[in-house]
Structure formats: structure tokens, C-alpha cells
C-alpha positions, 0 to 999 in steps of 0.5 A, a space after each residue: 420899167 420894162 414894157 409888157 410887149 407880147 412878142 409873136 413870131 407867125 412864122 410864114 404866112 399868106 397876107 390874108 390869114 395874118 390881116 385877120 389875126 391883127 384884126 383880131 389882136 387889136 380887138 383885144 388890145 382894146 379890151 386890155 390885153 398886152 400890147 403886141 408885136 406880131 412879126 411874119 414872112 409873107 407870101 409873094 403879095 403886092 397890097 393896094 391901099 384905099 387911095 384912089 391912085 394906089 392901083 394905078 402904080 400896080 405894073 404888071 398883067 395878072 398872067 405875069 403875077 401868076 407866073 411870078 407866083 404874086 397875089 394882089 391884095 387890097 389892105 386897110 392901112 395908109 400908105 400906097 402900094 407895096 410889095 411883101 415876100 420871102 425874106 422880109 421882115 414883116 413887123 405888126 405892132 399893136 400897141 395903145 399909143 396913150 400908154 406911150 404918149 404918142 401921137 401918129 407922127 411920134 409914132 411913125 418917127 418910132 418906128 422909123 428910129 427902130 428900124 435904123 438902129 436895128 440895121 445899124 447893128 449890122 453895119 448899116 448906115 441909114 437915114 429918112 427923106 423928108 416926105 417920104 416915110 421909110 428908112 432909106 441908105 444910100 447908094 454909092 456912085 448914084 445921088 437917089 438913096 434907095 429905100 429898105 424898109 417901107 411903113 404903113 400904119 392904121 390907128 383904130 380906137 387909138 391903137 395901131 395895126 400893120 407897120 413895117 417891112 424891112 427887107 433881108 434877102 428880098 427877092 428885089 426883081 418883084 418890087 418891078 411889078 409896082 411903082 413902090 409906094 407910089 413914088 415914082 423913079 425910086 429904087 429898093 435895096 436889101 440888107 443882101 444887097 448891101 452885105 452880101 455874104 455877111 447878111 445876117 439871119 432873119 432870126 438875128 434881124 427879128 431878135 434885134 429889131 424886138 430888142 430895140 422896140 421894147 428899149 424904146 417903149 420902155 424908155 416912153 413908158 416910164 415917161 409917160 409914167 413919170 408925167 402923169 398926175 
């Protein structure tokens, strides 16, 4: 059984513009529209979530963001503060999560098995630290793992929005302007940093990220198929 999964590439595109665009998939999804994966580049933005300590691991002046280029922006979605740019891959799923017998922590445990698997096809061993969501690899000569992709849902009416940052050739000198998802002393890495010259496209990591997200709502799909009355 293959999963109706509309996939749509928004190129690049400000924060902003892409938050009201979920807002507005989600709307139709709920009225019965396919489920979707809406994949973005950002613009320099570092978004703040809604806990009441996330704007107090923002770091740098509004002089030093201006001159870095970096919008600050508040967002809806868990999680704390983090950083998006050029050369990250941003994924949106918006999907139903009854059509995939999935509750949110089956959910953000997909997503983190997505995201690994996808790396992994480009030589990249990874792991998750307990407590912590995200996808994180370790780093050689040091016992702290670095983390290359940060998550960060919100579930309405049963339907998720926002989802995944997965850094390619991420400028790694903005994630010093944050505190990065709140925790503090961690480090961030790159599929850049890690491969140097044998780092994939972004398209090769988009394509491939879409490929194992619909092999894995595939598989739940039939699933739940199979376990209904």
C-alpha cells in the first residue's frame, strides 16, 4: 500500500510566508485533503517558541543579527529556540496521525528514525540521546555527541505542523547567536562537516529523506489498514 503523501518543494523562503502556508495545508488536511510534506530553505532566522525560558537562550544584540543578516521570529511549535538558514533542510509534515496509528511520541520517534536512516545513506552513523529530541552523531576525540538535526512539532486537531531541520551545508557560526534548543554546552554539526567534499546535494538529501518518509507511512498505513474493524 503506498501512502498519498503530496510532497511540495517551497524552494527558499522567509519564516513567515512558510508558517502561514502550514497554517493553511493543515486547514485542508483536516477537511480531507491528502496528507503532505512540505520541504523549505529559510532564510537566516532564529525561531523562539512559547516556553516562558526560550527567549532567554537567544545570545546575540539585534545590532549583531542585523549585521549577520538573522531575523528573529516567534513560532507556535514545541521545543525552544533554534536557528534555520541556507543550507538546511527543512521538512513540514502535515499529516493525520489516526490514518498512522500514531500517537505524538510514535510520532517524534518516526521522525527521528526518518532522519537517520535518510543520513545513513550517505555514510552517516547517528543516534538519539535520551531526553533530548533530535538526531545527534558522534564526535571523534570528544565524549559530547553533536546534534545535526533539531525537531519541533505542534499537533492540532490530531494533525501535525512544523517538524524537522536537518543541517547540510549550514552555516554553523549562526547556531552562536543561540543557546540551541535550550541545552546548554551542546554543539551542532553538518553533513558538511562530517563529509567534506563527498557531501551530498541538498536535492540528493531532499529526494532521500522523501523516499524513506513514504516507505515508513507506508508500512503504518497498511498497518493500521490491517488492524481495523
Amino acid at each position: 500500500m503506498t501512502v498519498p503523501l503530496k510532497i511540495t518543494d517551497l524552494g527558499r523562503m522567509a519564516y513567515a510566508p512558510a508558517l502561514d502556508l502550514q497554517r493553511k495545508t493543515l486547514e485542508g488536511v483536516l477537511a480531507g485533503e491528502p496528507n503532505t510534506l512540505l520541504i523549505v530553505e529559510h532564510d537566516p532566522v532564529i525561531t523562539v517558541s512559547q516556553r516562558r525560558e526560550s527567549a532567554q537562550h537567544l545570545l546575540a544584540s539585534s545590532e549583531r543579527l542585523a549585521s549577520l543578516g538573522i531575523e528573529v521570529q516567534p513560532t507556535d511549535r514545541g521545543g525552544d529556540i533554534t536557528y534555520h538558514g541556507p543550507g538546511q533542510l527543512v521538512a513540514y509534515p502535515i499529516i493525520r496521525l489516526d490514518d498512522f496509528g500514531l500517537s505524538l511520541s510514535r510520532y517524534m520517534r518516526l521522525l527521528e528514525q526518518v532522519v537517520m536512516e535518510t543520513i545513513a545513506r550517505f555514510g552517516i552513523d547517528s543516534h538519539t540521546v535520551s531526553g533530548a529530541t533530535g538526531v545527534w552523531v558522534s564526535q571523534p576525540n570528544r565524549t559530547q555527541a553533536a546534534k545535526i538535526c533539531a525537531m519541533g512539532v505542534r499537533i492540532r486537531k490530531g494533525v501535525t505542523m512544523h517538524g524537522l531541520a536537518l543541517n547540510i551545508t549550514t552555516d554553523l557560526s549562526h547556531f552562536d547567536t543561540i543557546v540551541p534548543c535550550g541545552l546548554a554546552g551542546s554543539s551542532v554539526t553538518s553533513l558538511q562537516r562530517l563529509l567534506g567534499q563527498r557531501t551530498p546535494t541538498a536535492d540528493e538529501v531532499k529526494n532521500a529523506l522523501s523516499l524513506v518518509m513514504q516507505s515508513h507511512l507506508s508500512k503504518l498505513l497498511l498497518t493500521a489498514h490491517r488492524q481495523a474493524p
